[in-house]
Wavefront OBJ file of the C-alpha trace (Angstrom):
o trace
v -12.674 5.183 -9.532
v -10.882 7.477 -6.984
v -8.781 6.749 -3.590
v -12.022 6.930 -1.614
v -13.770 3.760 -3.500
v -10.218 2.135 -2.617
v -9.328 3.337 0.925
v -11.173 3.360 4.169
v -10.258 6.091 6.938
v -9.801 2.544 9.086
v -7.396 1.460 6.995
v -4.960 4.177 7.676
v -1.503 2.810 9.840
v 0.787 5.559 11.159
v 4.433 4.784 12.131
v 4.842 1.556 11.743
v 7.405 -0.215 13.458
v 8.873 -2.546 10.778
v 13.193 -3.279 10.187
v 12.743 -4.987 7.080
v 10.552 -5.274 3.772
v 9.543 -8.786 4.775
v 8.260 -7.852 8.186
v 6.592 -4.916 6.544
v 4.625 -7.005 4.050
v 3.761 -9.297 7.083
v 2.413 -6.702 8.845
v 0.800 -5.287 6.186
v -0.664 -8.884 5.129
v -1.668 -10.062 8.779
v -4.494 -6.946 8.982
v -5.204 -6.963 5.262
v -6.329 -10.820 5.978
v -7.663 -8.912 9.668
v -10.313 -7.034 7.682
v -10.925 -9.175 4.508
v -10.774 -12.760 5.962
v -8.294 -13.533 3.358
v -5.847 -16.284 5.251
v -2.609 -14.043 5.485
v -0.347 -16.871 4.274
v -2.173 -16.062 0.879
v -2.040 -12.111 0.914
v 1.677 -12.588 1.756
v 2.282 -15.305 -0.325
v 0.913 -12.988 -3.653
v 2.621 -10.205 -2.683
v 5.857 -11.926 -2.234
v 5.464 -13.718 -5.571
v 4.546 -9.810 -6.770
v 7.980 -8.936 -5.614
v 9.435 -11.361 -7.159
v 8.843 -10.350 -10.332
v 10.885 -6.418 -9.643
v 9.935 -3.910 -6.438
v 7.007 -2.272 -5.996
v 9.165 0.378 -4.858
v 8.340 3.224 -7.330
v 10.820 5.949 -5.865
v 10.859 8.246 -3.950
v 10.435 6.654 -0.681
v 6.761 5.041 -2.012
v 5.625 1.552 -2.765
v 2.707 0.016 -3.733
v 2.643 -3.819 -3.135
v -0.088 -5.214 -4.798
v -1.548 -8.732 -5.841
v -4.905 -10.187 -6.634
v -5.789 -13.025 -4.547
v -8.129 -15.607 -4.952
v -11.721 -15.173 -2.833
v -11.571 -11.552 -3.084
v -14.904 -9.586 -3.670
v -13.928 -5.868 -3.867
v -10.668 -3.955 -3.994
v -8.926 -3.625 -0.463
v -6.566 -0.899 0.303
v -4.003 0.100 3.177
v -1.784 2.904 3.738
v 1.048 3.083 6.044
v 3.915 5.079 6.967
v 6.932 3.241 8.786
v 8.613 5.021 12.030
v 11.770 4.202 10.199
v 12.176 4.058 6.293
v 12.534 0.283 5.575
v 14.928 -0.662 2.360
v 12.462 -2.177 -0.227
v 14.974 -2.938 -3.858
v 13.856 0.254 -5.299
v 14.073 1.623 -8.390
v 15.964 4.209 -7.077
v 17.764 2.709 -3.903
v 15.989 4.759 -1.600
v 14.474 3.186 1.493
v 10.479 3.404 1.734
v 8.499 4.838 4.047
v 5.297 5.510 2.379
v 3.137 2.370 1.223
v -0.343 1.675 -0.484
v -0.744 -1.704 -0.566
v -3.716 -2.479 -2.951
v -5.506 -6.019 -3.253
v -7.412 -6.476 -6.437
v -10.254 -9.246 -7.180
v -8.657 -11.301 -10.088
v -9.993 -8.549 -13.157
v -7.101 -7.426 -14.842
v -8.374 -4.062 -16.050
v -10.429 -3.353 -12.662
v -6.860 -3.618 -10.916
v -4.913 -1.736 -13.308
v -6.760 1.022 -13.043
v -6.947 0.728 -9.347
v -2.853 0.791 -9.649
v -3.299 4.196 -12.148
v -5.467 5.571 -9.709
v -3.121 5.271 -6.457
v 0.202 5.726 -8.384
v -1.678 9.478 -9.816
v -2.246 10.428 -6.690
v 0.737 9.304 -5.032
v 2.508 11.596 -7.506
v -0.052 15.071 -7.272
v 1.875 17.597 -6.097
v 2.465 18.204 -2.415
v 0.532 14.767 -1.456
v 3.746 12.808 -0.053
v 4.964 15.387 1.735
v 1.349 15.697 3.719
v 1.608 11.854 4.348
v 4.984 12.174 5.932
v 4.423 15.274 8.076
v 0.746 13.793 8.951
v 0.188 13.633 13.032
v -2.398 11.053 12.441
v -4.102 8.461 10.725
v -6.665 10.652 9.978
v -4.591 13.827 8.164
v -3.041 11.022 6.720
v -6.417 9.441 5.086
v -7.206 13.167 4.067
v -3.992 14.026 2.135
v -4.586 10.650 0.386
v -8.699 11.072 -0.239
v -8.463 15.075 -1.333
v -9.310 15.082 -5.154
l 1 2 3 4 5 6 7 8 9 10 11 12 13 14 15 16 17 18 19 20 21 22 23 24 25 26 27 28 29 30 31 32 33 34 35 36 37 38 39 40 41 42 43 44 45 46 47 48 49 50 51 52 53 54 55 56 57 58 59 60 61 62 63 64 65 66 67 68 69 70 71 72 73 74 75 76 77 78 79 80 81 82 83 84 85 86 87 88 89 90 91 92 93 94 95 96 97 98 99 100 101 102 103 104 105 106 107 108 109 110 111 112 113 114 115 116 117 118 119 120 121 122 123 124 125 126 127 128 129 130 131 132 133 134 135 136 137 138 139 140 141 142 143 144 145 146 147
């Protein structure tokens, strides 16, 4: 599996305009349910619970909400990138303003290693600083996708 099975170029949001990490996982729920037909009361609802349980702020101004909701066929991905870095609860304080959000069809193993994959490359070298200093959604999708 690689970023490319996970992301579409479509799927790609550049400065976001979002003041808090409830109105970003709105957002960010209302157009995953936009292009999945999910009802976005659910996506929200399982990433909420997801947060619940501790951030999916990993550091370093990244987060990766994620949930596996019920009716879904094949993994769905978005990234963003707020205007503004939005506080998120995580694990190192920091405010995020890079986020994969990653919806899984119930398999455990098929989303963990969805997770592994985006987390990998979220860390590779130089990757987060192409996302930030990205023009548009497209350099954006290509700093993600490179292998």
């Amino acid at each position: 599996m690689n970023i490319a099975e996970l992301l579409r170029p479509e799927n790609v949001l550049v400065d976001m305009d979002a003041s808090s990490k409830q109105q970003l996982l709105q957002q960010l729920s209302q157009r995953a349910a936009e292009v999945t037909g999910l009802d976005p009361a659910a996506v929200l609802n399982g990433l909420s619970h997801r947060e619940t349980l501790g951030s999916t702020g990993i550091g370093q101004g990244i987060a990766i909400p994620h949930s596996a909701p019920a009716g879904l066929a094949a993994p769905f991905a978005l990234l963003a990138r707020t205007a503004k870095p939005v506080e998120f609860d995580a694990i190192d304080d920091q405010p995020v303003d890079l986020i994969f959000l990653l919806l899984s069809p119930a398999d455990r193993a098929s989303h963990l290693k969805a997770l592994s994959v985006v987390s990998r490359q979220l860390r590779a070298a130089g990757v987060t600083e192409k996302l930030r200093r990205a023009r548009t959604a497209g350099e954006m999708y290509a700093a993600m996708a490179a292998e």
